[in-house]
N, CA and C of each residue as an Amber inpcrd file, in Angstrom:
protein
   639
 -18.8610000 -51.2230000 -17.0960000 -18.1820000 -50.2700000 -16.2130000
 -18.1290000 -48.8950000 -16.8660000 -18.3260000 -47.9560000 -16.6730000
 -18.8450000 -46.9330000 -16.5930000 -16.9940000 -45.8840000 -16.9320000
 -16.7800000 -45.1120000 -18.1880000 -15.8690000 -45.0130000 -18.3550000
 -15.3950000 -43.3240000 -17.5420000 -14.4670000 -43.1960000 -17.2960000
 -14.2840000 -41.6970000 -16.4350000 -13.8290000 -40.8370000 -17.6030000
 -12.9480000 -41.1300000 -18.1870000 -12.0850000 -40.4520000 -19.3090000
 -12.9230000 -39.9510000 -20.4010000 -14.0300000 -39.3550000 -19.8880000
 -15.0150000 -38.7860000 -20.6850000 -14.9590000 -36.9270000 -20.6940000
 -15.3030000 -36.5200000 -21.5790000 -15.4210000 -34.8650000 -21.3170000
 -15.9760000 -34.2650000 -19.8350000 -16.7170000 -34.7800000 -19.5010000
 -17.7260000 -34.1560000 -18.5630000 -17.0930000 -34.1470000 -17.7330000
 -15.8030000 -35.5800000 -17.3740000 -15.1470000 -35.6650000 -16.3950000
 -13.9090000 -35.1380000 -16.1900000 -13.6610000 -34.2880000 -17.3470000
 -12.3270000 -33.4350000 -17.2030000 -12.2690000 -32.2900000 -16.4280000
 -11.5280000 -32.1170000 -15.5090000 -11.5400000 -31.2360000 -14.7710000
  -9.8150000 -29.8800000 -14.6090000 -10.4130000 -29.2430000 -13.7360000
  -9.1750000 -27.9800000 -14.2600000  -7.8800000 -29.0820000 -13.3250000
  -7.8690000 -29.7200000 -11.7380000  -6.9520000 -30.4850000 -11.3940000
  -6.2450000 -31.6710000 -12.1960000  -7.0670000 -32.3410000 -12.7420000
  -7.1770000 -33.2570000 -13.7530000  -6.1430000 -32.9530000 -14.7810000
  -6.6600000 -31.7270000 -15.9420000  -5.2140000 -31.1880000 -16.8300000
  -4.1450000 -30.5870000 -16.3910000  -4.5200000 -30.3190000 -15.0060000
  -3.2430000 -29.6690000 -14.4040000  -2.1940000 -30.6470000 -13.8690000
  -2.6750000 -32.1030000 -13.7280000  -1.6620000 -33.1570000 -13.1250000
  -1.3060000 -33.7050000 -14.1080000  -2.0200000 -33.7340000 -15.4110000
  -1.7690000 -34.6580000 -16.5380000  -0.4840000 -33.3430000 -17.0830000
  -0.6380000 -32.2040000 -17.4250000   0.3270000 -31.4040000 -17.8530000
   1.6810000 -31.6350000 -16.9720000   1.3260000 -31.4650000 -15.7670000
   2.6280000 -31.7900000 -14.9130000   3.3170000 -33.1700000 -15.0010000
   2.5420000 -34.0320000 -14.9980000   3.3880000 -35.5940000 -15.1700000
   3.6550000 -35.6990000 -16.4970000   3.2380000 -35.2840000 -17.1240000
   3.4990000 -35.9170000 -18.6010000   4.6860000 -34.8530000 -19.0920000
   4.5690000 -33.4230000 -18.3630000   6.4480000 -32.7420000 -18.8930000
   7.3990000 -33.1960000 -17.7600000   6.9880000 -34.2650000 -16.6300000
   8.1550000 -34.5490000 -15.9440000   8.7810000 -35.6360000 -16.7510000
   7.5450000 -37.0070000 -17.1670000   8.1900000 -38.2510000 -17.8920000
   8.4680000 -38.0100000 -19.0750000   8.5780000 -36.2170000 -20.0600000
   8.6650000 -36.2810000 -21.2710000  10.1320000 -35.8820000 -21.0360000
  10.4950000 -35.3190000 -20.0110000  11.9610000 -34.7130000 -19.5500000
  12.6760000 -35.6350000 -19.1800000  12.3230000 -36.5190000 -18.6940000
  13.4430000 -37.6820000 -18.3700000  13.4650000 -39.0820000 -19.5720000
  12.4070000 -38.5590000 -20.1870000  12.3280000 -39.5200000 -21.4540000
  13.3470000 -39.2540000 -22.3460000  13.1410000 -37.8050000 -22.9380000
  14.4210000 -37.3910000 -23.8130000  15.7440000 -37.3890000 -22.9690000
  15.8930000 -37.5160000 -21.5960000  17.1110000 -36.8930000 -21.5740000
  17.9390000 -38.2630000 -21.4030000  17.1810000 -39.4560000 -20.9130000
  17.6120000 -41.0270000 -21.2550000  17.7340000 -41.3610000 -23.1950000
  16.6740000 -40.9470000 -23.8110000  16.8380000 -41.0990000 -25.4530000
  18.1920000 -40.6790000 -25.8950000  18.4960000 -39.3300000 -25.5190000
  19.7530000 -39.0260000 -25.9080000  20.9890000 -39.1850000 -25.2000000
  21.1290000 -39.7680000 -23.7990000  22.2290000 -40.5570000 -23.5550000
  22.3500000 -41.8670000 -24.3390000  21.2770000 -42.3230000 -24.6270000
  21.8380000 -43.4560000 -25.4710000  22.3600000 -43.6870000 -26.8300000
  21.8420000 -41.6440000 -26.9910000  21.4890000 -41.7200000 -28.8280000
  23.6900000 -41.1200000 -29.0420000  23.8260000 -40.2700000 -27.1920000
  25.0960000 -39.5230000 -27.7920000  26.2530000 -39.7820000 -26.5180000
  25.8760000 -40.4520000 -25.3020000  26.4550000 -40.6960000 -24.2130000
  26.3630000 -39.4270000 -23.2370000  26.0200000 -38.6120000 -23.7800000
  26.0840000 -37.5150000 -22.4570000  24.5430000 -37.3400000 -21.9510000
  24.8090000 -37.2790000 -20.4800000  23.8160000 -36.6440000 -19.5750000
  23.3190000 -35.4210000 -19.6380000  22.4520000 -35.2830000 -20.4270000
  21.9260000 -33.7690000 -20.2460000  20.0670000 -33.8450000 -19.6490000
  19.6870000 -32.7850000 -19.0130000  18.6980000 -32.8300000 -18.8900000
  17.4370000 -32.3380000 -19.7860000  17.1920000 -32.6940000 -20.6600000
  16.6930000 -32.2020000 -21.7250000  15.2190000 -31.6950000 -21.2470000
  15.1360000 -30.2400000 -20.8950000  14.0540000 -30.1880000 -20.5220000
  13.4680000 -28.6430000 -21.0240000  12.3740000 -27.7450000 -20.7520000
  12.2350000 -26.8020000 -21.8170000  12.0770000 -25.7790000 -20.9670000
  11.7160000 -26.0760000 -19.8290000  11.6420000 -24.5430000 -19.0850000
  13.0020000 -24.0520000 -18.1320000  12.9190000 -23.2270000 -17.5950000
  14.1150000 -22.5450000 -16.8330000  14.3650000 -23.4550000 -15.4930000
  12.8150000 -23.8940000 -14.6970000  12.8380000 -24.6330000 -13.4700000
  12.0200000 -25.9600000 -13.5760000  12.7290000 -26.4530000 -12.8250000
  12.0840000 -27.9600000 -12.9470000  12.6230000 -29.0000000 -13.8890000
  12.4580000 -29.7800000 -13.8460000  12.7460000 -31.0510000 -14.5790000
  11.3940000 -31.1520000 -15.6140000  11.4870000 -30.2140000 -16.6730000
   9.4530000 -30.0550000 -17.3610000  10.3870000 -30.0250000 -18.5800000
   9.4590000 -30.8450000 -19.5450000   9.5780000 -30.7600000 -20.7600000
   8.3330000 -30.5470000 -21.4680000   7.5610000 -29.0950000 -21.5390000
   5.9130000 -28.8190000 -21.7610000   5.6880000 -29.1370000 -22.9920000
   7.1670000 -30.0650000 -24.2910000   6.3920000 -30.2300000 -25.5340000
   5.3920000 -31.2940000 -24.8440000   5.7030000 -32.1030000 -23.8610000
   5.2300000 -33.5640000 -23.9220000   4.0210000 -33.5020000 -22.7920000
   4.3430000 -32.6260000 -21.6610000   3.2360000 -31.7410000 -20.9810000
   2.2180000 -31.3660000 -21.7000000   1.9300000 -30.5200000 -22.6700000
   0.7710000 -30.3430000 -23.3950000   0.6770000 -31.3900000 -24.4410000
   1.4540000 -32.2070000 -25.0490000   0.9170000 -33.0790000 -25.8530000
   0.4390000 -34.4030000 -25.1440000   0.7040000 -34.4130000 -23.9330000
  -0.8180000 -34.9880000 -22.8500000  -1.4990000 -34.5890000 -22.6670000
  -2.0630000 -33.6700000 -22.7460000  -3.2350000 -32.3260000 -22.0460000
  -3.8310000 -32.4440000 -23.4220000  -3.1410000 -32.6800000 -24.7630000
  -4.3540000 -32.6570000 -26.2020000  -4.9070000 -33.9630000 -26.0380000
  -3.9110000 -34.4960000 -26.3080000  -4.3000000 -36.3720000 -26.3430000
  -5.4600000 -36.2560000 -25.2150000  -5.3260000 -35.7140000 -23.9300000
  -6.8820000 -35.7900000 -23.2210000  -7.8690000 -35.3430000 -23.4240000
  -7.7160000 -34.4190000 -24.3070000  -8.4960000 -33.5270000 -24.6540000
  -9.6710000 -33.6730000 -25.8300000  -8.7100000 -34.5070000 -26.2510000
  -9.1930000 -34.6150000 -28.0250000  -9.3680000 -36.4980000 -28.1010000
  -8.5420000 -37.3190000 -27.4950000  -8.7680000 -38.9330000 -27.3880000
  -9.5020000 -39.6760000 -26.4730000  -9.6640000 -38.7090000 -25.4070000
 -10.2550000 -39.3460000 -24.1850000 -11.5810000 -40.3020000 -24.7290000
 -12.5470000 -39.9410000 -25.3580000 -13.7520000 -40.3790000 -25.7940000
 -13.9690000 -41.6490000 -26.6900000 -12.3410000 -41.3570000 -27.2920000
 -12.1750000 -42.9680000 -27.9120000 -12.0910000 -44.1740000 -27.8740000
 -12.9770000 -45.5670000 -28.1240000 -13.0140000 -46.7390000 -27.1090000
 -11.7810000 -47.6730000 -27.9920000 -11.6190000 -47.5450000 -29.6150000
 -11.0520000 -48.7180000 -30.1700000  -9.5900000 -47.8730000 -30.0800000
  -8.6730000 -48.9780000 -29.9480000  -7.0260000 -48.8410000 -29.5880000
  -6.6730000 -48.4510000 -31.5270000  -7.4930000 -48.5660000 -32.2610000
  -6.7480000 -48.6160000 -33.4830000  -6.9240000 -46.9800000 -33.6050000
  -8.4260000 -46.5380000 -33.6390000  -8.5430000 -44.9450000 -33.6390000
  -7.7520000 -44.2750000 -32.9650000  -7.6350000 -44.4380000 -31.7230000
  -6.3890000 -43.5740000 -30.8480000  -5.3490000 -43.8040000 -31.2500000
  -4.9670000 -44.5330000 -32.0970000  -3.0490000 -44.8150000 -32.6500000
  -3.4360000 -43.4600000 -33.8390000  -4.2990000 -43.7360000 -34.4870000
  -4.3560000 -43.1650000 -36.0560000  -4.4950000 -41.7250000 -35.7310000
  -5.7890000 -41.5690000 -34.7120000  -5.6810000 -39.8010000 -34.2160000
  -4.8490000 -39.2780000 -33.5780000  -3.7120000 -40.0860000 -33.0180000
  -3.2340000 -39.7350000 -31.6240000  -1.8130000 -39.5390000 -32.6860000
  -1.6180000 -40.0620000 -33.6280000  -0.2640000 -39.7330000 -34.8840000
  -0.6130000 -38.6660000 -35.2320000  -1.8430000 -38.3610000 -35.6220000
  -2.2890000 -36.8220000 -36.7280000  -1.7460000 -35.7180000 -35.3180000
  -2.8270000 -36.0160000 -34.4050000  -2.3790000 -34.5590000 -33.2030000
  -1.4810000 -34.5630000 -32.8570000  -0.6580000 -35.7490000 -32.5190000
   1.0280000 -35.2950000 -31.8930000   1.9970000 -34.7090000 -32.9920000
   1.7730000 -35.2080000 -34.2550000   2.3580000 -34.6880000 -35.1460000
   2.0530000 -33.4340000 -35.6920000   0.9940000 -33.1730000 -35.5990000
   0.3180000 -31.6120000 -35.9650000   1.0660000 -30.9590000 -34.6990000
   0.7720000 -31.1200000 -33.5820000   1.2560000 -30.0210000 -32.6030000
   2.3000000 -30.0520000 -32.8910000   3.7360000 -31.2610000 -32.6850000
   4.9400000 -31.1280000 -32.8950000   5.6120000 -29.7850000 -34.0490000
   4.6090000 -30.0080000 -34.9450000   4.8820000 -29.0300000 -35.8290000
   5.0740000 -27.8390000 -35.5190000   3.6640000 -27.5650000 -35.2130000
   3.6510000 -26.1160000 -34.3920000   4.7400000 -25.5820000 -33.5820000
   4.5260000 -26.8840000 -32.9640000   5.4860000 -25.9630000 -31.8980000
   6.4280000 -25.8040000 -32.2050000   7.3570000 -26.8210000 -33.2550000
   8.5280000 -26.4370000 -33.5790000   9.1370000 -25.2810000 -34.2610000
   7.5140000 -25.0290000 -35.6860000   7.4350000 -23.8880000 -36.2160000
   7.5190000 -22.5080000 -35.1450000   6.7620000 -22.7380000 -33.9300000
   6.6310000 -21.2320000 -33.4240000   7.7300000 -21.0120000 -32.5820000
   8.3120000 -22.4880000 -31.9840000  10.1200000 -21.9920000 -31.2640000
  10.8610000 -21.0500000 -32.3420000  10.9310000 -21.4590000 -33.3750000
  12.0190000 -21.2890000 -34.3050000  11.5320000 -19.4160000 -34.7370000
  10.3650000 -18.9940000 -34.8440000   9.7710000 -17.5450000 -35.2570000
   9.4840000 -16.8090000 -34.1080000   9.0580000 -17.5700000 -32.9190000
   9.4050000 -16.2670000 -31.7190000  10.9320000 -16.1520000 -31.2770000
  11.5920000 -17.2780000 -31.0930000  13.0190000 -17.4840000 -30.3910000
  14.1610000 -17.5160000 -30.9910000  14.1350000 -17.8760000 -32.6370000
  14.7640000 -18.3050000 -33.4470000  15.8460000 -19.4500000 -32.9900000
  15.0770000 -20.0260000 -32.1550000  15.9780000 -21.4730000 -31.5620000
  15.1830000 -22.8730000 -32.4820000  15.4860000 -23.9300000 -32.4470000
  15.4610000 -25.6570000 -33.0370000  15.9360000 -26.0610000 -31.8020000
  14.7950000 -26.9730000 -31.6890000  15.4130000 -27.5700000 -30.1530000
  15.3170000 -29.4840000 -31.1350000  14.6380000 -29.7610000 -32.1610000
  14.7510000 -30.7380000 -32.6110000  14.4530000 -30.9580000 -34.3140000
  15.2290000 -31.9460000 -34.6270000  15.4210000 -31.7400000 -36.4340000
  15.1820000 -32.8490000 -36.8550000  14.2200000 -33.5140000 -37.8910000
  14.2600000 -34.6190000 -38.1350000  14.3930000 -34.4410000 -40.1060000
  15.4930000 -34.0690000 -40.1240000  15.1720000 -33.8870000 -41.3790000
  15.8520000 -35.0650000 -41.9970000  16.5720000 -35.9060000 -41.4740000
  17.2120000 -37.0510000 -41.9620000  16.0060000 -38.1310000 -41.8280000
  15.2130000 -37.6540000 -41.1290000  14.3970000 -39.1520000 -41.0580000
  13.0910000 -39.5390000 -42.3550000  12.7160000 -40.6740000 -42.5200000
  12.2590000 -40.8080000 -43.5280000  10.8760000 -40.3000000 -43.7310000
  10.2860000 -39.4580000 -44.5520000   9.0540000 -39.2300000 -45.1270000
   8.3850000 -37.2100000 -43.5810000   9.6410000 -37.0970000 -43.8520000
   9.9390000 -35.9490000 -42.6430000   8.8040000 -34.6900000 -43.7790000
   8.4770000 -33.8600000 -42.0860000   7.4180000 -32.5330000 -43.0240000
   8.7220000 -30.9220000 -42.7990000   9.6950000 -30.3210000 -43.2540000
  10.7410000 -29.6500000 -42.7190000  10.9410000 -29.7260000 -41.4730000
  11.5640000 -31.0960000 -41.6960000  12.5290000 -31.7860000 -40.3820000
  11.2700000 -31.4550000 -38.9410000  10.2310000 -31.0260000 -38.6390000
   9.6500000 -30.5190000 -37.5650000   8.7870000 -31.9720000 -37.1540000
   8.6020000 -32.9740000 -37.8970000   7.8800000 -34.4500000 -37.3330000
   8.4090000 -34.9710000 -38.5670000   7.9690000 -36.3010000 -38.6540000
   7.8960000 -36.7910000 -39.5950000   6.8670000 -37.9510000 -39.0680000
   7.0880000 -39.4140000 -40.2480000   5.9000000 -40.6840000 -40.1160000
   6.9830000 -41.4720000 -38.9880000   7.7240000 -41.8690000 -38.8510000
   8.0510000 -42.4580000 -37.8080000   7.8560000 -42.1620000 -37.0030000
   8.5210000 -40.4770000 -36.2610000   7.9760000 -40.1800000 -35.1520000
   6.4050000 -40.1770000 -34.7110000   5.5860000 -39.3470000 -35.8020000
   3.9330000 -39.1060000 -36.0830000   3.3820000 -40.9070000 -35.2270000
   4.3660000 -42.0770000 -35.7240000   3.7110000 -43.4860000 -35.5950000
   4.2410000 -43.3620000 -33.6920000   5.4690000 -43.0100000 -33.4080000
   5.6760000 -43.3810000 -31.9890000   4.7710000 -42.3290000 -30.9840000
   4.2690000 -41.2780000 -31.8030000   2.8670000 -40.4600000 -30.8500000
   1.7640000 -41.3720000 -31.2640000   1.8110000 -42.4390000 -31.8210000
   0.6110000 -42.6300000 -31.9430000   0.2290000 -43.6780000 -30.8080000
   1.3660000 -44.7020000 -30.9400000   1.8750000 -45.3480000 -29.9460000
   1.7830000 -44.8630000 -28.2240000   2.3050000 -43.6260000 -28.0860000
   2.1800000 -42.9490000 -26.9280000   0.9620000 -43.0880000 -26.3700000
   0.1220000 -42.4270000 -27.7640000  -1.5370000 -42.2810000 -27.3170000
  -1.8260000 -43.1910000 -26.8620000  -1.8910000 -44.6160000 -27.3150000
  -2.5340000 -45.2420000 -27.2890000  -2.4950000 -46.1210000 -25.4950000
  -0.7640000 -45.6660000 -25.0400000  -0.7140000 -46.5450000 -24.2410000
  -1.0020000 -45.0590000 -22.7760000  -0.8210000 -44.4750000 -23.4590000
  -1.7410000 -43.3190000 -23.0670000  -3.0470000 -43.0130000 -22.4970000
  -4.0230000 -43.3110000 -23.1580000  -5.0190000 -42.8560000 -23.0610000
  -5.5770000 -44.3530000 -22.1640000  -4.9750000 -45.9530000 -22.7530000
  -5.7810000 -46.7590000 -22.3900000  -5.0300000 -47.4400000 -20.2450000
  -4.1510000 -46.7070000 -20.4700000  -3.2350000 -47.3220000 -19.0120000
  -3.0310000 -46.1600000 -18.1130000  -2.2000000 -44.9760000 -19.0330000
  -2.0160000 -43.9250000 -18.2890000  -2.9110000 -43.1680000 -17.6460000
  -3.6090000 -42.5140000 -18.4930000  -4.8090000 -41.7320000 -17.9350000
  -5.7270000 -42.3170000 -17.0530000  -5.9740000 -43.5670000 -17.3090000
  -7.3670000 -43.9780000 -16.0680000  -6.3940000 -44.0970000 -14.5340000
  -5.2350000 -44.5080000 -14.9960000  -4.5130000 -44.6310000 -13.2960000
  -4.2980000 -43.4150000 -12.7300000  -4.3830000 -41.9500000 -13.5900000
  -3.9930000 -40.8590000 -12.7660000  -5.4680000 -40.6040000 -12.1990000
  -6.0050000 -40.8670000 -13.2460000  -7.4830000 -39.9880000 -12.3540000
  -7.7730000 -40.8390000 -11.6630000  -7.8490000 -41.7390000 -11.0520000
  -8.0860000 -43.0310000  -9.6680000  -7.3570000 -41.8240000  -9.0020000
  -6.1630000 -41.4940000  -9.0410000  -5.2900000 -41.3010000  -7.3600000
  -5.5450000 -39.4290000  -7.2870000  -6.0160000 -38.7430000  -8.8320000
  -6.4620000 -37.6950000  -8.3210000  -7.8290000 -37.5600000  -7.8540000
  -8.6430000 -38.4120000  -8.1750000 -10.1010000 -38.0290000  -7.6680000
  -9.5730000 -38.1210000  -5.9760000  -8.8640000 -38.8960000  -5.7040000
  -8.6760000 -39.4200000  -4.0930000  -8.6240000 -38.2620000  -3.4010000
  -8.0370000 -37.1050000  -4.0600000  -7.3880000 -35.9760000  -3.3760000
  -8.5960000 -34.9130000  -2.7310000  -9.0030000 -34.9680000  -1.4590000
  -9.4740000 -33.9860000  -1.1520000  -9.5150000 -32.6610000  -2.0540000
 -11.1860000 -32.3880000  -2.7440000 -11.4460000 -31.3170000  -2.8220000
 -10.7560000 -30.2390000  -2.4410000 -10.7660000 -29.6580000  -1.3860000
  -9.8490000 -28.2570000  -1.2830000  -8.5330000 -28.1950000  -1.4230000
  -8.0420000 -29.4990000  -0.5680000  -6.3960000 -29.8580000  -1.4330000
  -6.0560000 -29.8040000  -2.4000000  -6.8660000 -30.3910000  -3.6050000
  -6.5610000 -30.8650000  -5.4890000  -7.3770000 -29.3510000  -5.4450000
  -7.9970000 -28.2460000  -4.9980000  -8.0860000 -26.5260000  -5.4400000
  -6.7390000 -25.9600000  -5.2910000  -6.2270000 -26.2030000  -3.7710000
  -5.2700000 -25.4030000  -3.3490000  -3.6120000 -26.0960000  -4.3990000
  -3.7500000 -27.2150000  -4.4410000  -2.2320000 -27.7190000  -5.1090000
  -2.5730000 -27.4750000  -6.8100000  -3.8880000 -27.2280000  -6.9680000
  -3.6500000 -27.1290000  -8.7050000  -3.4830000 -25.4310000  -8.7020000
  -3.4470000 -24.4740000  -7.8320000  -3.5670000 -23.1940000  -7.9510000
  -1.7140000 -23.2660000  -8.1260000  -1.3060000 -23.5980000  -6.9380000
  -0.4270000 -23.4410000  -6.8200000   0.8430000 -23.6210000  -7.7380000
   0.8440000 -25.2560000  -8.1650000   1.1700000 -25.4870000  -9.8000000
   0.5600000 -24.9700000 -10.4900000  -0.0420000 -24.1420000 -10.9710000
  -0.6480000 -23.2820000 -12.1320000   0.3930000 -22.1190000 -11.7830000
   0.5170000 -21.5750000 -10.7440000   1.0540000 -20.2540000 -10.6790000
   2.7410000 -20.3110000 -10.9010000   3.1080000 -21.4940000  -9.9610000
   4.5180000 -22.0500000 -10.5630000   4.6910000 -21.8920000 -12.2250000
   4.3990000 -22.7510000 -12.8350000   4.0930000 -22.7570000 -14.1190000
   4.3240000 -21.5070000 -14.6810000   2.9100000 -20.7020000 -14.6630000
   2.7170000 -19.6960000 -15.0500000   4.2210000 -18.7920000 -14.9350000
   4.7040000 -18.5030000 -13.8180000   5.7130000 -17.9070000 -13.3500000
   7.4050000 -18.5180000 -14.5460000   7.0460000 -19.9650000 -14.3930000
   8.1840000 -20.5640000 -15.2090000   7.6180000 -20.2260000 -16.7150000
   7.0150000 -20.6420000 -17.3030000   6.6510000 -20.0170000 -18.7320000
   6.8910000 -18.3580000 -18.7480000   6.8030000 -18.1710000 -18.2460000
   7.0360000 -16.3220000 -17.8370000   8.6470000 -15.9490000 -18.3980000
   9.1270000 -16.5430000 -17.2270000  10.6450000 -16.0870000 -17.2350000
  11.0390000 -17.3340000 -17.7090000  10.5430000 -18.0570000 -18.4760000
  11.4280000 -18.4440000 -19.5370000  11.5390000 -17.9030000 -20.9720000
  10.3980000 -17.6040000 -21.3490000   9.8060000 -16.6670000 -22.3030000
  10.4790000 -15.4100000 -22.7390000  10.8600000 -14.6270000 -21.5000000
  11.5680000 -13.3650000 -21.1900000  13.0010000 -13.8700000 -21.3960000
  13.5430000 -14.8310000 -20.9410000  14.9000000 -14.8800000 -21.2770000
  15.7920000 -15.5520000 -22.4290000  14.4580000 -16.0290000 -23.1690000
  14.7370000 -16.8140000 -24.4610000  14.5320000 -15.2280000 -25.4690000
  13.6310000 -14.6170000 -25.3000000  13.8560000 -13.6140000 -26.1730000
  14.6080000 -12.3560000 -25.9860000  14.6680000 -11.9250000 -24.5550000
  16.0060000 -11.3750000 -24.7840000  17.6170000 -11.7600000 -25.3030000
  17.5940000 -12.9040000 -25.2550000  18.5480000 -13.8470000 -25.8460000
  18.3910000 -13.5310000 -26.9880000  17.1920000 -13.7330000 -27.5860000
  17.4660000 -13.4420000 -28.9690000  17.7370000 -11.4870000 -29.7070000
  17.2270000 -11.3010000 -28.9470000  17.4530000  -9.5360000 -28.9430000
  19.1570000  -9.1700000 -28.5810000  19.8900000 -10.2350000 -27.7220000
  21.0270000  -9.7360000 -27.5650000  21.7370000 -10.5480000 -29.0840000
  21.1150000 -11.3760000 -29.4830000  21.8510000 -11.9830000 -30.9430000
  21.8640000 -11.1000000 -32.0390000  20.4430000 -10.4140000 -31.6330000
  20.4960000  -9.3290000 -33.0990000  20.8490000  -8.0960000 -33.0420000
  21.6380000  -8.0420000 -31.7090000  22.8290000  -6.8590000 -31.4610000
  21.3860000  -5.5760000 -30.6960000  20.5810000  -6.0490000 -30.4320000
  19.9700000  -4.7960000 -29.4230000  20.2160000  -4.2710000 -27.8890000
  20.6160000  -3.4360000 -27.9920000  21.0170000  -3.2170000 -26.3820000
  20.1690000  -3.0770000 -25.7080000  20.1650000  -3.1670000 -24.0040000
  19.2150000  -3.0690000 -23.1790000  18.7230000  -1.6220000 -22.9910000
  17.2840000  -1.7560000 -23.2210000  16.3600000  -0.5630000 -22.7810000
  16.1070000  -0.1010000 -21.7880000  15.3690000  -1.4350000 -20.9260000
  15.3790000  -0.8300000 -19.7560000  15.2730000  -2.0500000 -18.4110000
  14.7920000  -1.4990000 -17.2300000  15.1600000  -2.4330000 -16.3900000
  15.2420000  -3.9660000 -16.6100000  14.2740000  -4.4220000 -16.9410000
  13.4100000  -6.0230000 -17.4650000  15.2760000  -6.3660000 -18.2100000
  15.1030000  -5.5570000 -18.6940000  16.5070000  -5.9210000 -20.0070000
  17.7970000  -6.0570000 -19.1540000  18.6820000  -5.0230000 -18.5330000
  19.8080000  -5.6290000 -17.9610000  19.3050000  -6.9030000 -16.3620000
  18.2500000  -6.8560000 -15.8730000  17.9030000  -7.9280000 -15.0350000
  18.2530000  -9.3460000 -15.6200000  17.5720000  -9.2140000 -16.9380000
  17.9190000 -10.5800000 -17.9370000  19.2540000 -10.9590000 -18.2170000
  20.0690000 -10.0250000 -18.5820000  20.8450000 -10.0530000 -19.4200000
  22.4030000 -10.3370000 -18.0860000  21.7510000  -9.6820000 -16.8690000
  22.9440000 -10.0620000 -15.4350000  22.1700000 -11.2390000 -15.1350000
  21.2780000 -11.9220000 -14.7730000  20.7660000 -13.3440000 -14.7230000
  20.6370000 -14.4980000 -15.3970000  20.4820000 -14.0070000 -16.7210000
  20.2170000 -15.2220000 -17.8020000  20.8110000 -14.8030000 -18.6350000
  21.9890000 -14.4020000 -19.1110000  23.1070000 -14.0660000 -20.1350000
  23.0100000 -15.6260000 -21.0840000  23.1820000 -15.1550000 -22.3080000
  23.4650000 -16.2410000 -22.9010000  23.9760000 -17.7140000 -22.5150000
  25.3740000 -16.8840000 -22.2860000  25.8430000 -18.2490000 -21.6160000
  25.5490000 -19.5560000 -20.6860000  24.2740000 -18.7940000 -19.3870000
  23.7680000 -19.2980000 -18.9140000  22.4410000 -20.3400000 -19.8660000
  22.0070000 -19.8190000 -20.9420000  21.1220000 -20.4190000 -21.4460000
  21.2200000 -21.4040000 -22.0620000  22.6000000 -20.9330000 -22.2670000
  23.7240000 -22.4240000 -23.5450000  23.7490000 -23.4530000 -22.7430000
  24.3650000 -23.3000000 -21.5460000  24.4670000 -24.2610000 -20.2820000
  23.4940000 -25.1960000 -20.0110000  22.5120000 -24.6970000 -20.0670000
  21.1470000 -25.2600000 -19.1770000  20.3810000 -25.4250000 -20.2880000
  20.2390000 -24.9140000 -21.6070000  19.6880000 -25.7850000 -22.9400000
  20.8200000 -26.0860000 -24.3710000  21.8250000 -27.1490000 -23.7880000
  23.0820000 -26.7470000 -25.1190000  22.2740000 -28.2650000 -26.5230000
  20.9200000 -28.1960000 -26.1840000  20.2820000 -29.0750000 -27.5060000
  19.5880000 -27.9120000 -27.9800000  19.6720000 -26.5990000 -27.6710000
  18.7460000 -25.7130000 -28.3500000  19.6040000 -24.7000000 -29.6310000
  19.4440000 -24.8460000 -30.6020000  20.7730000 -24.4300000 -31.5180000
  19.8460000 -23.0700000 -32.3590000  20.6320000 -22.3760000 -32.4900000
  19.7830000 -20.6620000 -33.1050000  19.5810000 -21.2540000 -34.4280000
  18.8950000 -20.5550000 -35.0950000  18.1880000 -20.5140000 -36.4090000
  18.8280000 -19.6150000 -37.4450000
């Protein structure tokens, strides 16, 4: 049988549904992990709209990117630990130097790289991958190939631009946030728009797992 989850067969709808499902189930993943880890309901999620959590959104979009081609379940555990854990890094490194926010710390955990992954977690991305790449991914692309051509154009434009729009003004209001921490006043329009819409407080509200640096 003839495998789909090949390069050739990646398409722009394709990463655009895998990005979208994978920050919806990474958002309701953490936000169940940590009711159990602390009892409260929070929605642990990373952008301003939606129920999206884009660490776990793009760390589906690599894993497709970079595992798809892999046939043995042992390689995708072993690669699928190195890339989730490499990105985790990143990203944690670049929240913390554009935003000066930590949205997660593992520095208690064992054999940790500055608290940003460590080998336990590195082993449960690997895990991910694996059930990932060999269950998840072939069932999405079955029900997206289904989608009419101009439909799967017109709905991946559309989520792209959503997106786009939410990475936008989330971007904008995480760093004016941080500009109002380091005592800068507003310049100009962009700045009090932010600052009467997304005031701190509002940001505390709607991310209170995101702690300044």
């Amino acid at each position: 049988m003839q495998k789909k989850t090949r390069m050739g067969g990646i398409t722009l709808p394709k990463m655009v549904g895998v990005f979208l499902i994978g920050s919806f189930v990474g958002c309701i993943y953490e936000t169940i992990l940590q009711f159990c880890q602390t009892g409260d309901w929070v929605l642990f999620k990373g952008l301003l709209y939606g129920p999206f959590n884009q660490v776990y959104g793009f760390g589906a979009l690599f894993f497709m990117l970079t595992l798809s081609f892999l046939q043995s379940p042992l390689a995708i555990f072993l690669l699928g630990a190195i890339v989730g854990g490499v990105f985790e890094f990143i990203a944690s490194y670049l929240q913390e130097i554009i935003f000066h926010v930590v949205s997660w710390n593992y520095s208690t955990h064992f054999l940790n790289f500055q608290g940003r992954t460590s080998v336990p977690v590195m082993i449960g991305w690997g895990l991910i991958a694996v059930v990932f790449i060999k269950w998840i991914l072939p069932f999405l692309e079955r029900y997206i190939e289904k989608i009419p051509h101009s439909w799967s154009n017109l709905v991946t434009w559309l989520i792209l631009l959503f997106f786009l729009c939410d990475f936008g003004i989330t971007f904008l209001a995480f760093n004016r946030d941080k500009e109002r921490y380091d005592g800068v006043s507003p310049q100009q329009g962009i700045d009090y728009f932010l600052d009467k819409y997304y005031p701190s407080s509002y940001l505390e509200e709607r991310f209170p797992y995101k702690k300044k640096s």
